[in-house]
C-alpha positions as CSV (number, residue, x, y, z in Angstrom):
1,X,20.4,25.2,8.9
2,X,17.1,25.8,7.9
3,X,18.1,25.0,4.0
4,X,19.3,21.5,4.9
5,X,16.2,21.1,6.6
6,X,13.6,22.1,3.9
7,X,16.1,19.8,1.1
8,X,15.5,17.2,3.8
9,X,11.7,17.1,3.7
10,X,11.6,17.6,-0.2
11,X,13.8,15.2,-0.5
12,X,11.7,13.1,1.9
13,X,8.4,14.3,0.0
14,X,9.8,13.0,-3.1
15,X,10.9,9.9,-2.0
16,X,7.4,9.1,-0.7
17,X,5.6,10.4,-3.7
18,X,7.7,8.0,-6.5
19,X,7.7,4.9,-4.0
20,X,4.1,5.8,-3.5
21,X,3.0,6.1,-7.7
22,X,5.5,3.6,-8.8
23,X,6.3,0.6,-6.1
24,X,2.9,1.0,-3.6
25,X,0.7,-2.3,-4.0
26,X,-2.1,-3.7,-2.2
27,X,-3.8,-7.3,-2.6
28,X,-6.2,-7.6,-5.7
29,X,-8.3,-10.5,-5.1
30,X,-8.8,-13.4,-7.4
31,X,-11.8,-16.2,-7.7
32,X,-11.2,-19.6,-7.8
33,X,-11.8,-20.0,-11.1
34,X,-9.0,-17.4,-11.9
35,X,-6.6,-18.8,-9.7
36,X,-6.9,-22.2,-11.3
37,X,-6.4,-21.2,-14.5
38,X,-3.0,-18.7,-13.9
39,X,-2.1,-22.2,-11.7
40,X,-2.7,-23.6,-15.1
41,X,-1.0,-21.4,-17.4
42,X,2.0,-21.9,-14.7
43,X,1.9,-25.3,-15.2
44,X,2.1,-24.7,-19.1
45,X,4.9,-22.4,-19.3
46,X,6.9,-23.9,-16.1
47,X,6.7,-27.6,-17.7
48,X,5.3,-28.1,-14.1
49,X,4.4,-32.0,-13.2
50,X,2.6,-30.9,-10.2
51,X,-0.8,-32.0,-9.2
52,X,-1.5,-30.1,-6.3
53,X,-1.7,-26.0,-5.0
54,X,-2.9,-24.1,-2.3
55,X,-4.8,-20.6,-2.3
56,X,-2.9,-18.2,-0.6
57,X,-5.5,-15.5,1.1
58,X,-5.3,-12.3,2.8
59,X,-8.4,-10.9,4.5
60,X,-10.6,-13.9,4.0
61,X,-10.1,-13.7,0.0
62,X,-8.0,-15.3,-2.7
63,X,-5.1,-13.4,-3.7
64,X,-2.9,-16.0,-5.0
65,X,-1.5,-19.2,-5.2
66,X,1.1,-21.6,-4.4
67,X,2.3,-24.4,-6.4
68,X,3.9,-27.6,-5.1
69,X,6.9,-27.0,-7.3
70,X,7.7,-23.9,-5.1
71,X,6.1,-21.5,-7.3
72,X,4.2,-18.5,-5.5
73,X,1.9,-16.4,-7.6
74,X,0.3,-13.3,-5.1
75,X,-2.1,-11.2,-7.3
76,X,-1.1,-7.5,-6.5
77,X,-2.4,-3.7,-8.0
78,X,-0.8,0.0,-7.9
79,X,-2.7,1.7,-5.3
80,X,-2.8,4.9,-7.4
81,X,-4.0,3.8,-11.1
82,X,-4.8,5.9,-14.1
83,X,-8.1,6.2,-15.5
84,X,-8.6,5.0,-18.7
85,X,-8.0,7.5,-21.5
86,X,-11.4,8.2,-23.5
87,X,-12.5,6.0,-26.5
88,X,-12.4,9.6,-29.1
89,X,-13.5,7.3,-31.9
90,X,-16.8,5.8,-30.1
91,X,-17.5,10.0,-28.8
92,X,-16.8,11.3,-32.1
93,X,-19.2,9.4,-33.8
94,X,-22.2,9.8,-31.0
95,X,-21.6,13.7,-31.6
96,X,-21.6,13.3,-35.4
97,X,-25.2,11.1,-35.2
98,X,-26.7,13.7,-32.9
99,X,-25.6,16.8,-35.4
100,X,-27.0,14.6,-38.1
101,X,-29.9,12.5,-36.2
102,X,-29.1,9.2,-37.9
């Protein structure tokens, strides 16, 4: 019994921990200026006639928008994210002018 139970909550843990890295968004908010311009890259690439869109916000901020066509755009980012890898080119050469004080 107490095998089915601890493959349950590995199982469980697992689940969590893949929808959490992989599927887990929140809202990233957007200006105005940002928002008109993916509504006009929309427009571009949809062959959109519309002439009108709404924001669409979420806690007082812009998160997306929403075309007259029908066309929703919601701005959204992984809540766990990477951190950028290191530029070794850019820390390679400030180690190679301090050795050498060029």
């Amino acid at each position: 019994m107490i095998e089915i139970l601890t493959a349950t909550v590995w199982a469980t843990f697992l689940g969590y921990t893949i929808w959490y890295f992989t599927l887990a968004k929140h809202y990233a908010p957007l200006t105005l200026e940002e928002a008109q311009v993916l509504w006009k890259i929309h427009k571009q690439n949809a062959k959109c006639q519309s002439t009108k869109w709404r924001k669409i916000k979420k806690g007082g901020k812009i998160v997306g928008f929403e075309c007259e066509c029908g066309y929703r755009h919601i701005q959204k980012r992984p809540i766990a994210k990477g951190t950028p890898a290191p530029n070794i080119q850019t820390n390679v050469s400030a180690i190679y002018k301090k050795l050498h004080k060029t």
